[in-house]
LOFIRO-13836 format. One record per residue: x, y, z of N, C-alpha, C in turn; residue number from 1. Coordinates in Angstrom, 1 decimal, padded with zeros to 4 digits, always signed. Layout:
BEGIN
{rec {X, Y, Z}, {X, Y, Z}, {X, Y, Z}, NUM};
...
! end
This chain:
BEGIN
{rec {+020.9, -012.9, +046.2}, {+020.0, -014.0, +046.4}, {+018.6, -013.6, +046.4}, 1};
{rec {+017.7, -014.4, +046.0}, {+016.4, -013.9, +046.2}, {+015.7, -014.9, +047.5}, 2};
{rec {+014.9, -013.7, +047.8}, {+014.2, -014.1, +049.5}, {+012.7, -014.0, +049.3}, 3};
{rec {+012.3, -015.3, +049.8}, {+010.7, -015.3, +049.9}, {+010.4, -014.4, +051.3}, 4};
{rec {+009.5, -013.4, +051.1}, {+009.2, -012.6, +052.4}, {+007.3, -012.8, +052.4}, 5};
{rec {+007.6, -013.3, +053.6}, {+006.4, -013.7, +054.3}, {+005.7, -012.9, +055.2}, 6};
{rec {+005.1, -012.1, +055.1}, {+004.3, -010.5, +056.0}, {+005.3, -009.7, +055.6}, 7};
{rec {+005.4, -009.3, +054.1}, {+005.7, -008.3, +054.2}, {+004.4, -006.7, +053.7}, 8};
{rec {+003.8, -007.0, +054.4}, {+003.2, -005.5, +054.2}, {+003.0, -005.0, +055.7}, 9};
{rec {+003.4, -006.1, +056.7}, {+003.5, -005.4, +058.2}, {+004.6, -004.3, +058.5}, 10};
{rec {+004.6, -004.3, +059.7}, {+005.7, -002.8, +059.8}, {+007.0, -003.7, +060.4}, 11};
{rec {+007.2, -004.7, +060.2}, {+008.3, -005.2, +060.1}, {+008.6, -005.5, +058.7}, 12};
{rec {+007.8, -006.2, +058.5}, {+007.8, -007.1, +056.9}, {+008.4, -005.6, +056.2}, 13};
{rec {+008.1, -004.7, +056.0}, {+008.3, -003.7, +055.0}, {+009.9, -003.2, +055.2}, 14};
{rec {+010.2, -003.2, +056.3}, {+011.5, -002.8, +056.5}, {+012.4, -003.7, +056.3}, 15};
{rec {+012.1, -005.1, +056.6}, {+013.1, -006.3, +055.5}, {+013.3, -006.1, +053.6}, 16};
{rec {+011.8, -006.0, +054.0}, {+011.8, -005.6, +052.0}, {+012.8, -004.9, +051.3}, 17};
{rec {+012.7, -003.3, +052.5}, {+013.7, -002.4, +052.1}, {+015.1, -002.5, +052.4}, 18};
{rec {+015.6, -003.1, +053.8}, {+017.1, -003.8, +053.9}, {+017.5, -005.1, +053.0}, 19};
{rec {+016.6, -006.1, +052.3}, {+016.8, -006.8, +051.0}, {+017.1, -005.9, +050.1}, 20};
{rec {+016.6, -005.2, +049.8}, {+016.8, -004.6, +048.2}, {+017.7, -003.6, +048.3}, 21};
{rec {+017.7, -003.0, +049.3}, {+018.8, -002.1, +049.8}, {+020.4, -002.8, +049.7}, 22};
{rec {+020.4, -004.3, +050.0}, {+021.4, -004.9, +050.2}, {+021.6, -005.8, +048.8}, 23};
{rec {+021.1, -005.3, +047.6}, {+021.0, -006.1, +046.5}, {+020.3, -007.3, +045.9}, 24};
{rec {+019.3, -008.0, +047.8}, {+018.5, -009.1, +046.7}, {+017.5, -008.8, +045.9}, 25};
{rec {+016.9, -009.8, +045.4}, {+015.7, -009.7, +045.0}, {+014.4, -010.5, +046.2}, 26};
{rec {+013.0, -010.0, +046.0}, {+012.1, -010.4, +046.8}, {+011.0, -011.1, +046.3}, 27};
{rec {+010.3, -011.7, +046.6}, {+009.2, -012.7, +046.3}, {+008.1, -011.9, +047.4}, 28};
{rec {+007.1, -011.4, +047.5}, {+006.4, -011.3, +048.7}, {+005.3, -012.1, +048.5}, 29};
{rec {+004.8, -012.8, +049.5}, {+003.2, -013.0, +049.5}, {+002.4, -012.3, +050.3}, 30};
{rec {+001.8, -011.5, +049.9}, {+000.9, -010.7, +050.7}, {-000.7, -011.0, +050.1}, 31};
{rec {-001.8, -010.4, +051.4}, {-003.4, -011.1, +051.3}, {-003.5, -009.9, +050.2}, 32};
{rec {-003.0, -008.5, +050.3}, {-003.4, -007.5, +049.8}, {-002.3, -007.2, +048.4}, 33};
{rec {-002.2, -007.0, +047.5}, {-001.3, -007.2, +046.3}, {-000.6, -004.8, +046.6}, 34};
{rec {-002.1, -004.4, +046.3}, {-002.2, -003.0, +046.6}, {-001.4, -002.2, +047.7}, 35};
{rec {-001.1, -002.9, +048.6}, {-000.7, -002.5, +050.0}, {+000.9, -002.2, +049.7}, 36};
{rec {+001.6, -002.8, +048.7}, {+002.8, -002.6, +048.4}, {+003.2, -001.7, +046.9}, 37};
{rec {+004.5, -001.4, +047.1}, {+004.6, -000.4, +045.9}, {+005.7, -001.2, +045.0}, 38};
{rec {+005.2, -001.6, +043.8}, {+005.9, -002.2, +042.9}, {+007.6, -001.3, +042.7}, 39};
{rec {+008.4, -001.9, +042.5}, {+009.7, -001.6, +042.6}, {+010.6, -002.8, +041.9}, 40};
{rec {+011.7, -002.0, +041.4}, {+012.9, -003.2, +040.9}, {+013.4, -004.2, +041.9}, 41};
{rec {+013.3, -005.2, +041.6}, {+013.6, -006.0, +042.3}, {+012.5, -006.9, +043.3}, 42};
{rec {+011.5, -007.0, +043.4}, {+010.0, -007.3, +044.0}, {+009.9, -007.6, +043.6}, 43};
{rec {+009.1, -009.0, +043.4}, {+008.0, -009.4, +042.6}, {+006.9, -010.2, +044.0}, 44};
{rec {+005.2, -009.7, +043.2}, {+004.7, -009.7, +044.0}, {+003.7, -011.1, +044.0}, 45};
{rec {+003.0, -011.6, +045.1}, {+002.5, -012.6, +044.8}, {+001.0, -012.6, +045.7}, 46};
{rec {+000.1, -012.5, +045.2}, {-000.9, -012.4, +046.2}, {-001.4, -013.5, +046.7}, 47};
{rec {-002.0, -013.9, +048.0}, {-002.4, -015.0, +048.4}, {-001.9, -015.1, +050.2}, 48};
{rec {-002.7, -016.2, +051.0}, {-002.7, -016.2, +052.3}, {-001.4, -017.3, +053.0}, 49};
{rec {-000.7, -017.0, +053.7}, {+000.4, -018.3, +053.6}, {-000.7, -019.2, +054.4}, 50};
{rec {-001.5, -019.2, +055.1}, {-002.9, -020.6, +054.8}, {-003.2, -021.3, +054.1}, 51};
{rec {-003.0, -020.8, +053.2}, {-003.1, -021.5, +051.8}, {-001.9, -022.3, +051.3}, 52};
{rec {-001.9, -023.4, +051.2}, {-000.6, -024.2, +050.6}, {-000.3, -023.3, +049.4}, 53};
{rec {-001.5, -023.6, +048.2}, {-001.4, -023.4, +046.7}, {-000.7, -022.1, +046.7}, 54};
{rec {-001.2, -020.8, +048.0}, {-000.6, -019.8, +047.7}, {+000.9, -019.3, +047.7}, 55};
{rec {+001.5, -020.3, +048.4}, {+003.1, -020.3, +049.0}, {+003.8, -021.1, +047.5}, 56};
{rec {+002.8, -022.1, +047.0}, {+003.1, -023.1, +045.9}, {+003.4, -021.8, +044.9}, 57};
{rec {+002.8, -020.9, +044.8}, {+002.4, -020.1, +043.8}, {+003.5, -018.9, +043.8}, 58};
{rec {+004.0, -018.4, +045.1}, {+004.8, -017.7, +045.3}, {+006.3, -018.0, +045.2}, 59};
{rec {+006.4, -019.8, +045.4}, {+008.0, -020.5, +044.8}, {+008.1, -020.5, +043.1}, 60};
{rec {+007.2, -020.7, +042.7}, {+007.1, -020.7, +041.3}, {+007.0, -019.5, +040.6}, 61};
{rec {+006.7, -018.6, +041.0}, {+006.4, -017.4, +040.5}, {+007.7, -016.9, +039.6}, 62};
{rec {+008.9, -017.4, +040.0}, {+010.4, -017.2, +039.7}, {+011.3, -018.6, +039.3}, 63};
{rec {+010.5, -019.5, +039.2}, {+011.5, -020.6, +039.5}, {+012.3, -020.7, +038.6}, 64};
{rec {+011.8, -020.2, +037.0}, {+012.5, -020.4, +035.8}, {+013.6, -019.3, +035.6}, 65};
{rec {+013.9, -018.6, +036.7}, {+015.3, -017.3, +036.8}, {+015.6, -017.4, +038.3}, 66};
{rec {+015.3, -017.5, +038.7}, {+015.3, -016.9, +040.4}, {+014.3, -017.9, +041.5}, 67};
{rec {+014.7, -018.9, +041.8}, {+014.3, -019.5, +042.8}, {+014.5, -018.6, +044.3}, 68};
{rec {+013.5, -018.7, +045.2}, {+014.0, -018.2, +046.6}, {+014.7, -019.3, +046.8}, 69};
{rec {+016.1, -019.0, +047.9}, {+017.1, -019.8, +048.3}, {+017.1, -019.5, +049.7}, 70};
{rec {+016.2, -018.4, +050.2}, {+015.8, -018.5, +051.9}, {+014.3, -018.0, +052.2}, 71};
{rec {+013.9, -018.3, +053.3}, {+012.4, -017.5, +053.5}, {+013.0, -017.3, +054.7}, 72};
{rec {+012.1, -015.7, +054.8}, {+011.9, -015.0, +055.9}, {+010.7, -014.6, +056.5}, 73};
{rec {+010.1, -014.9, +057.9}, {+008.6, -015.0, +057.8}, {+008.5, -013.7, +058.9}, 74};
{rec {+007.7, -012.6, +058.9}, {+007.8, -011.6, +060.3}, {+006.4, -011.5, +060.4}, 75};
{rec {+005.5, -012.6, +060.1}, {+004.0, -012.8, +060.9}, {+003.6, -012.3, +061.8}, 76};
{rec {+002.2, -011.9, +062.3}, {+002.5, -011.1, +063.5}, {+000.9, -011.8, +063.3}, 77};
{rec {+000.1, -012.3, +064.9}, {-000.8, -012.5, +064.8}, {-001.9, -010.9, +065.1}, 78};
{rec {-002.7, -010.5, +064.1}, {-003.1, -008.9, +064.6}, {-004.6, -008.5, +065.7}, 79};
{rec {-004.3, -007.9, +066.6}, {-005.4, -007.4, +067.1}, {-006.2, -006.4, +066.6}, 80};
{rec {-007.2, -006.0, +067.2}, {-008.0, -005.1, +067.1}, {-007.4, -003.7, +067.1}, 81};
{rec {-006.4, -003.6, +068.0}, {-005.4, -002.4, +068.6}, {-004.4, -002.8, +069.1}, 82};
{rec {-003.4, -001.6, +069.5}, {-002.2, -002.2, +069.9}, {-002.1, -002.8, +071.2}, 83};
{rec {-003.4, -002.4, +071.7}, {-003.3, -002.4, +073.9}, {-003.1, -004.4, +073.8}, 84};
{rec {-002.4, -005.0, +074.3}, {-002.5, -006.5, +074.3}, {-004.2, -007.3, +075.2}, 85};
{rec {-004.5, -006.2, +075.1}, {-006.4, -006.6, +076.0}, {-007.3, -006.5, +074.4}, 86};
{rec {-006.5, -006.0, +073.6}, {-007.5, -005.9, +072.5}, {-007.8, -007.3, +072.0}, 87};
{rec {-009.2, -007.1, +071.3}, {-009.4, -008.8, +071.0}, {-008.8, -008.8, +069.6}, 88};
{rec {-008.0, -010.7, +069.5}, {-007.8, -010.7, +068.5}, {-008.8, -011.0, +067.4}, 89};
{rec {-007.6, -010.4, +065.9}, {-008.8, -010.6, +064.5}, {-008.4, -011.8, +063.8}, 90};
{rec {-007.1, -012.6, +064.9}, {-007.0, -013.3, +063.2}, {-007.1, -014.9, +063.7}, 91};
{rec {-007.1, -016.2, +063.3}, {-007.2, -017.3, +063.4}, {-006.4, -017.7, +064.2}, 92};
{rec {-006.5, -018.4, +065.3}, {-006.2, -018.8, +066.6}, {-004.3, -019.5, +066.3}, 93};
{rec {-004.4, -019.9, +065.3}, {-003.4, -020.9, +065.1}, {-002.7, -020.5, +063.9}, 94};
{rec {-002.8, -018.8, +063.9}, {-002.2, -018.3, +062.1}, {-000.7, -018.4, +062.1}, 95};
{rec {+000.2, -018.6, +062.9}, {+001.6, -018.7, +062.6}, {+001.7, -019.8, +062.3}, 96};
{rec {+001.4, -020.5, +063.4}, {+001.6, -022.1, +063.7}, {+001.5, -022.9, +061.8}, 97};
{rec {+000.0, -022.6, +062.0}, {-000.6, -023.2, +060.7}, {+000.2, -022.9, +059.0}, 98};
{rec {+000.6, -021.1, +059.5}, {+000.9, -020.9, +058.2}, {+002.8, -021.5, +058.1}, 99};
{rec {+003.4, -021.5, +059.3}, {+004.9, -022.0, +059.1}, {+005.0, -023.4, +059.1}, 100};
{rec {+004.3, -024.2, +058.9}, {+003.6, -026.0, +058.6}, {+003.7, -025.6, +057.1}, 101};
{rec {+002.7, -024.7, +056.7}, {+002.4, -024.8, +055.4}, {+003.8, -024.8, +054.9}, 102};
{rec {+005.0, -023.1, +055.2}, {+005.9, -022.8, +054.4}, {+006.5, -023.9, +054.4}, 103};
{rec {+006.9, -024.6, +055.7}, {+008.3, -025.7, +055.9}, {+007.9, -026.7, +054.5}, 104};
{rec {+006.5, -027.2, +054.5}, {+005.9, -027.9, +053.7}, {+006.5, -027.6, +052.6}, 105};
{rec {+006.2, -026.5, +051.4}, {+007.0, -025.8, +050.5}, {+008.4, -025.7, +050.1}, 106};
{rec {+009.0, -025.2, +051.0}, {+010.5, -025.4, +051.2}, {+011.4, -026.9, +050.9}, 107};
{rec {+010.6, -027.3, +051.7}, {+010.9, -029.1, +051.6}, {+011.0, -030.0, +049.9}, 108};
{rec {+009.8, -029.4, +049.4}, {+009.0, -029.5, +048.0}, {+009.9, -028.7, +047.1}, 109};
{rec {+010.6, -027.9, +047.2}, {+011.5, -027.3, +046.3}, {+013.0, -027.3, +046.8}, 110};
{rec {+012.9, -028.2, +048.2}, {+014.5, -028.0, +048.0}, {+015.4, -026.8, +048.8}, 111};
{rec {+014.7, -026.1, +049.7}, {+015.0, -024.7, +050.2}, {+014.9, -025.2, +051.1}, 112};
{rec {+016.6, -024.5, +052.2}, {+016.7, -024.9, +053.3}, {+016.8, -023.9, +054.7}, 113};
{rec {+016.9, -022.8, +054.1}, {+017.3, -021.6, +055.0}, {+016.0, -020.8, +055.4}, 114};
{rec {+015.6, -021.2, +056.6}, {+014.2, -020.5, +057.2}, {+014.9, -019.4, +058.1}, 115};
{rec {+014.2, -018.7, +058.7}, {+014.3, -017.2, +059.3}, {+012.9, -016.8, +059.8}, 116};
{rec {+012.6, -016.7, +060.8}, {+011.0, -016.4, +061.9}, {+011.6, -015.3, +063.0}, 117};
{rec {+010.9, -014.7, +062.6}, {+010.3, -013.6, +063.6}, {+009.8, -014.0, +064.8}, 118};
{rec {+010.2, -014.2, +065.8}, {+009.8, -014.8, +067.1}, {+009.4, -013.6, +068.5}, 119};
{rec {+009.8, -014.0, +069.5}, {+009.6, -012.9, +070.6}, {+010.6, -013.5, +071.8}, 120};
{rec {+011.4, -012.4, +072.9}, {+011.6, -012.7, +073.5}, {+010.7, -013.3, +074.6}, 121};
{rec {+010.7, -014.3, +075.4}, {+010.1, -014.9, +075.9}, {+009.3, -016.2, +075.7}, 122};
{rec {+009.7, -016.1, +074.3}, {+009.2, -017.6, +073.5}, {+010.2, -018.6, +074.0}, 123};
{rec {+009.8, -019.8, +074.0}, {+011.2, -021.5, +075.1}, {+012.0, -020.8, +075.6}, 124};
{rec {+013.3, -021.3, +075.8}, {+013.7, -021.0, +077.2}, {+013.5, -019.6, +077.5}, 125};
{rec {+013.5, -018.8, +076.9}, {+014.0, -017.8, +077.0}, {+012.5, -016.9, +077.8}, 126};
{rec {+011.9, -017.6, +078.3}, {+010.6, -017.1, +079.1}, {+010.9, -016.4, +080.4}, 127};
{rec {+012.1, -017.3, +081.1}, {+012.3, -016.7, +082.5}, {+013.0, -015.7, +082.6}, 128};
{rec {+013.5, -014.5, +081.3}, {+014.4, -013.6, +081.2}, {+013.0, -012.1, +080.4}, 129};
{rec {+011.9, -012.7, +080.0}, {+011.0, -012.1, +080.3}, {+010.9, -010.9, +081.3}, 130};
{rec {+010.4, -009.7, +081.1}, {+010.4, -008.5, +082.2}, {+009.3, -009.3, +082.6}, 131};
{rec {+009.0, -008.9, +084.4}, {+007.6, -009.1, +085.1}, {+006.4, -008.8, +084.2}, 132};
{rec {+006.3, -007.5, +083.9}, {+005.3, -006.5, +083.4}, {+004.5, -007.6, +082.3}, 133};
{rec {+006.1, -007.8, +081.3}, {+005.1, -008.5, +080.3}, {+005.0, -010.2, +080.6}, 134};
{rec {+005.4, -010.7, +081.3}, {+005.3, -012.2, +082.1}, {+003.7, -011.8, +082.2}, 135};
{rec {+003.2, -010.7, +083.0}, {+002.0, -010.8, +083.4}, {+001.0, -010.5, +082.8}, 136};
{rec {+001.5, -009.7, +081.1}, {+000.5, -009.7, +080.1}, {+000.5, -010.8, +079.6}, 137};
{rec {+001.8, -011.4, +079.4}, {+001.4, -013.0, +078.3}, {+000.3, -013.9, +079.0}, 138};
{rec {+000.5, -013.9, +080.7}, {-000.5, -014.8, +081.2}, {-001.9, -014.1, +081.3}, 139};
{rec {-001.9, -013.0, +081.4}, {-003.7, -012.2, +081.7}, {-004.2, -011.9, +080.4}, 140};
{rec {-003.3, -011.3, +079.6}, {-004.4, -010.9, +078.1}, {-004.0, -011.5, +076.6}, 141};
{rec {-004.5, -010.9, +076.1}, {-004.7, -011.7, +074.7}, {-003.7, -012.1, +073.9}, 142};
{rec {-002.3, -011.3, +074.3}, {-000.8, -011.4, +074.2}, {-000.3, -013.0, +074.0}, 143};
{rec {-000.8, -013.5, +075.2}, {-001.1, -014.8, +075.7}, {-001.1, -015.9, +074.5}, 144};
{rec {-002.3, -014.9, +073.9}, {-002.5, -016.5, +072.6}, {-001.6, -016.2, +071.1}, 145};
{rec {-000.9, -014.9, +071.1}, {+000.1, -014.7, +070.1}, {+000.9, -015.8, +070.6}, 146};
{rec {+002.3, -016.1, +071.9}, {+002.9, -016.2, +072.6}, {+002.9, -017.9, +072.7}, 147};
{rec {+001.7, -018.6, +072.7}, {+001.3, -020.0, +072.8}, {+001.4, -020.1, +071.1}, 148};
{rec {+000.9, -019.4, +070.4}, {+001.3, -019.5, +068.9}, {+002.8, -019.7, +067.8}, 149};
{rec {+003.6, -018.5, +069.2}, {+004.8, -018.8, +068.7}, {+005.3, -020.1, +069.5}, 150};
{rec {+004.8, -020.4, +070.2}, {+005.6, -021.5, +071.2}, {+005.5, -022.9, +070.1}, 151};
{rec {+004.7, -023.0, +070.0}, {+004.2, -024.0, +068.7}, {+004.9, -023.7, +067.6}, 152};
{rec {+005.2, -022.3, +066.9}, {+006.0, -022.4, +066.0}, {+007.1, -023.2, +066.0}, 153};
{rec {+007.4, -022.6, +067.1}, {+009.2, -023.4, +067.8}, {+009.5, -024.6, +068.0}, 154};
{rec {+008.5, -025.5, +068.4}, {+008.3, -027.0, +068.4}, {+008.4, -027.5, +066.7}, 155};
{rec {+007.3, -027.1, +065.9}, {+007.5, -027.2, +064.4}, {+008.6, -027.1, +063.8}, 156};
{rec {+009.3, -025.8, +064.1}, {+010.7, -025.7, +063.2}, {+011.5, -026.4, +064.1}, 157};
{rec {+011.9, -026.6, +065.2}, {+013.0, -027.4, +065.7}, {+012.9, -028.8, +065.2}, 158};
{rec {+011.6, -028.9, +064.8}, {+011.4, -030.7, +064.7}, {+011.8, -031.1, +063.2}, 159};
{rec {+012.3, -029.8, +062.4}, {+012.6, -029.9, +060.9}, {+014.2, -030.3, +061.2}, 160};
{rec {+014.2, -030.5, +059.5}, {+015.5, -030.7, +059.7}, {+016.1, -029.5, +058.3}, 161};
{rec {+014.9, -028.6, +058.9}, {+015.7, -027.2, +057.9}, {+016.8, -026.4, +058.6}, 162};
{rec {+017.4, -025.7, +057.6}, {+018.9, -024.8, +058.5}, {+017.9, -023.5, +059.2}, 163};
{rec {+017.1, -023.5, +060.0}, {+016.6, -022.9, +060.8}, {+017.3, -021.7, +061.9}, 164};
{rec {+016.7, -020.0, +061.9}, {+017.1, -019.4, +062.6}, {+015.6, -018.9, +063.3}, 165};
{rec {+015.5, -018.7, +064.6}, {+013.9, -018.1, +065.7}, {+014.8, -017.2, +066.1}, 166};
{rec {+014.7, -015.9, +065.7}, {+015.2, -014.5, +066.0}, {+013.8, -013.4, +067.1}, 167};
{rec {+014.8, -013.9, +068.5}, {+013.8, -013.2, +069.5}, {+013.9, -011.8, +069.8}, 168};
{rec {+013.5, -010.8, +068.7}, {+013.9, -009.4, +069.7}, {+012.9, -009.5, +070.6}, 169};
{rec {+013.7, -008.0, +071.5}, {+013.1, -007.3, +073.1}, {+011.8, -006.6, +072.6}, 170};
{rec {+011.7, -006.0, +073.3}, {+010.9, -004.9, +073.1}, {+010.5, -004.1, +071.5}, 171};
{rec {+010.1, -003.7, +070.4}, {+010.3, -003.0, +069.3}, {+010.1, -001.9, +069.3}, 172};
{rec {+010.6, -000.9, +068.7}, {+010.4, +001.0, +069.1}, {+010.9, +001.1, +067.8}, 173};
{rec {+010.1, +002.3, +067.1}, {+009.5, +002.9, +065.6}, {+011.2, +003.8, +066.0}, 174};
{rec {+012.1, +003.5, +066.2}, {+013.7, +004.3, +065.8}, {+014.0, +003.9, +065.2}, 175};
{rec {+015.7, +004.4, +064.7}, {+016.5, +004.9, +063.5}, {+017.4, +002.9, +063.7}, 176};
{rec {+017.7, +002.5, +062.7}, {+018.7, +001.2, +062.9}, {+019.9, +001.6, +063.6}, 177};
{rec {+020.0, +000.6, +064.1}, {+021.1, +000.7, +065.4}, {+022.0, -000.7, +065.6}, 178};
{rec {+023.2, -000.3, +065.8}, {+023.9, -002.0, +065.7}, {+023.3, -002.9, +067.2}, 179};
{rec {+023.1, -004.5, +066.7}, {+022.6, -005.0, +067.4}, {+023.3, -005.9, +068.2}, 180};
{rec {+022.5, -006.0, +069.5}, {+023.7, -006.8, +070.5}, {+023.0, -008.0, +070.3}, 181};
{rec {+023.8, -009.4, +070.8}, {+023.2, -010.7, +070.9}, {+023.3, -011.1, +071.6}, 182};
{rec {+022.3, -012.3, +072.1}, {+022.2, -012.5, +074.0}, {+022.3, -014.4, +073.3}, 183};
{rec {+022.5, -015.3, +074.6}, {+022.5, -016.4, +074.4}, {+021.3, -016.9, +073.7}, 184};
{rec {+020.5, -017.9, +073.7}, {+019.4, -018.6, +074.0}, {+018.5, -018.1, +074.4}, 185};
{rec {+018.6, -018.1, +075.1}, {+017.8, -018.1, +076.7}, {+017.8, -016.6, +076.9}, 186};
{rec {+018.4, -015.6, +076.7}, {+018.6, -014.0, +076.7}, {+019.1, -013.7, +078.2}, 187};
{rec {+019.8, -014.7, +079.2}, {+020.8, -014.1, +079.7}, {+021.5, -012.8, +079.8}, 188};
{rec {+021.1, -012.0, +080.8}, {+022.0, -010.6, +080.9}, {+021.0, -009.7, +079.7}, 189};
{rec {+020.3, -009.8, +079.3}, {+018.9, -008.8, +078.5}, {+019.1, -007.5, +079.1}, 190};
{rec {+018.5, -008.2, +080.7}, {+018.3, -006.7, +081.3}, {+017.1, -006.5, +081.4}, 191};
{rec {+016.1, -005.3, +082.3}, {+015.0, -005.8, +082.2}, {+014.5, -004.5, +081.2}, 192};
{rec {+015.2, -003.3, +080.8}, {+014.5, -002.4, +080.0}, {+015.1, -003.0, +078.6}, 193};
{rec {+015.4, -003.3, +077.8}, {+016.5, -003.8, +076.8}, {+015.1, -003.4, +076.0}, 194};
{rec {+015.1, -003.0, +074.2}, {+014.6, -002.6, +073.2}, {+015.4, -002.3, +072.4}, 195};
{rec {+014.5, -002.9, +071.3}, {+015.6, -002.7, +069.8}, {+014.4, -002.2, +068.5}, 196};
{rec {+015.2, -001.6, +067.6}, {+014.3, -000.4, +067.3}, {+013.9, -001.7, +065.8}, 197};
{rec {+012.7, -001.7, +065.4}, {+012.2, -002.4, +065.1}, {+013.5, -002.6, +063.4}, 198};
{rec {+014.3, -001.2, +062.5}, {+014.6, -001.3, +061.7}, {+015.8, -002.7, +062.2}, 199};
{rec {+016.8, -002.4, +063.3}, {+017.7, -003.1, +063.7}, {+017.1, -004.6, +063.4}, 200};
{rec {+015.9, -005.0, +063.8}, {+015.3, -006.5, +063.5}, {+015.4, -006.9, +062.2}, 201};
{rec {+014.7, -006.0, +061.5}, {+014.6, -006.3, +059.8}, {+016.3, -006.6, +059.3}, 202};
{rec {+016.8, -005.6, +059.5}, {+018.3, -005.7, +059.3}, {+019.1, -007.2, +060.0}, 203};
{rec {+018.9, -007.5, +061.0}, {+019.4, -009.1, +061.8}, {+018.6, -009.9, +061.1}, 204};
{rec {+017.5, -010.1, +060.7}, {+016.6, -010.7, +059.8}, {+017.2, -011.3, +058.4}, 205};
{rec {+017.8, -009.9, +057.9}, {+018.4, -010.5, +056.7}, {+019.7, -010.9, +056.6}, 206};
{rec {+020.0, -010.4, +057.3}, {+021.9, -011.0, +058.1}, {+021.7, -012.2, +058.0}, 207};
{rec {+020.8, -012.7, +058.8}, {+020.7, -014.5, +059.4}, {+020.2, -015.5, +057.8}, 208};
{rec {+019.8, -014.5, +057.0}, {+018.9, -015.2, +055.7}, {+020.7, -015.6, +055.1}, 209};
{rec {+021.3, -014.5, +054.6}, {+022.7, -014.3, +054.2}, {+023.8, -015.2, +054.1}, 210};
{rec {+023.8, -015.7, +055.4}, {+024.5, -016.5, +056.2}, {+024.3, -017.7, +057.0}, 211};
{rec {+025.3, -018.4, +057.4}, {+024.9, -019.7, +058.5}, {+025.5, -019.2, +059.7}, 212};
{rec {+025.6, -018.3, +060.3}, {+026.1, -017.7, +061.8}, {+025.3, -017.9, +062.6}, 213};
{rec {+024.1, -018.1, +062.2}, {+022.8, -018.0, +063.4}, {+022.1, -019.3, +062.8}, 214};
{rec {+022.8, -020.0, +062.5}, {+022.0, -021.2, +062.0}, {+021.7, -022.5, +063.4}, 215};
{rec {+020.1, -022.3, +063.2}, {+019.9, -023.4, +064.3}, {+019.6, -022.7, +065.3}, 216};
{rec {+019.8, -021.7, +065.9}, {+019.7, -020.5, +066.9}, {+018.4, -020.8, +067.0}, 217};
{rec {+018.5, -020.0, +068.4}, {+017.4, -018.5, +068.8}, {+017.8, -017.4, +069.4}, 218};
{rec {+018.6, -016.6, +068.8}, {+019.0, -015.5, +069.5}, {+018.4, -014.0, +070.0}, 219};
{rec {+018.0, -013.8, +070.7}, {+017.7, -012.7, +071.8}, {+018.6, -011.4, +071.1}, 220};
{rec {+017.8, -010.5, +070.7}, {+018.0, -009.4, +070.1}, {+018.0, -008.4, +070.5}, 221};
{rec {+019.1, -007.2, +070.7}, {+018.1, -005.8, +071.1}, {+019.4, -004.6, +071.0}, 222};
{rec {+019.2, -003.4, +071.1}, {+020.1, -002.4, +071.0}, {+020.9, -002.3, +071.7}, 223};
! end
């Protein structure tokens, strides 16, 4: 199948790239930077902002006459300055929000029904299963306005009537893939140290593109 990947030059985005192609699809990316990726069989690359309608327009077409995308995968990440969640953010207040409007828009327009988002644990219900620690960064620092960002995603895509998956991992940590456990909704029984190594995400990421198992979901992710 081919998969539209949406942030793929982040450090998620790049490890979907590689469990896609690794697993035989083909890829569509749109990335701001064309350079930041390494041309490869199976890629094809599309530059442009998912802000941009025309640029998403541009990235379904890029293939339509062989290879339509038949799912999108989005692992957007709103960026700071630094990793500390006090750092100030650099990017537009409403960059998920705005840009997963734009894609659903797209999708709709060509006929594509299988969405996939990169979410967080603690996004709808699944807030009160939150550790304290970070309960009290989402409310004190800048964490906060990623977190209201995805909250809004979640209202957007639930109000579609696309085959929708919001995949919440825990914690992310730069280890080796690892098989993943699944928590309800709501992430019941988490635990409060629970972490999943970021490849394990990319990997559940394209499982859910694959498939209708997690269709409609929000499943709570972690090692």
């Amino acid at each position: 199948m081919r998969l539209l990947l949406v942030g793929a030059n982040g450090r998620t985005g790049r490890l979907v790239l590689s469990e896609a192609i690794s697993r035989g699809h083909t890829v569509t990316a749109l990335v701001r930077n064309p350079s930041s990726l390494e041309p490869q069989s199976g890629l094809t690359i599309v530059k442009g902002s998912p802000l941009d309608p025309s640029a998403i327009e541009d990235a379904f077409k890029a293939t339509e006459t062989t290879d339509q995308p038949s799912a999108v995968i989005v692992t957007l990440n709103a960026p700071r300055a630094s990793d500390s969640p006090f750092a100030k953010n650099i990017s537009p207040p409403r960059l998920l929000a705005e840009s997963v409007t734009n894609i659903l828009a797209a999708m709709k327009s060509h006929g594509v029904s299988k969405f996939v988002y990169t979410s967080a644990l603690g996004v709808g219900s699944s807030a009160y299963n939150l550790p304290f620690l970070m309960r009290m960064l989402v409310r004190y620092s800048n964490l906060g306005l990623t977190y209201k960002d995805h909250e809004e995603v979640d209202e957007i895509v639930k109000a579609s009537n696309l085959d929708w998956t919001l995949v919440r991992p825990t914690l992310m940590k730069e280890t080796e893939k690892q098989d993943v456990k699944t928590f309800e909704n709501d992430g019941d029984g988490i635990g409060m140290l629970a972490t999943i190594s970021r490849a394990s995400v990319a990997a559940f990421l394209v499982e859910a593109a694959e498939g209708d198992k997690w269709a409609r979901t929000t499943p709570v992710i972690a090692n």
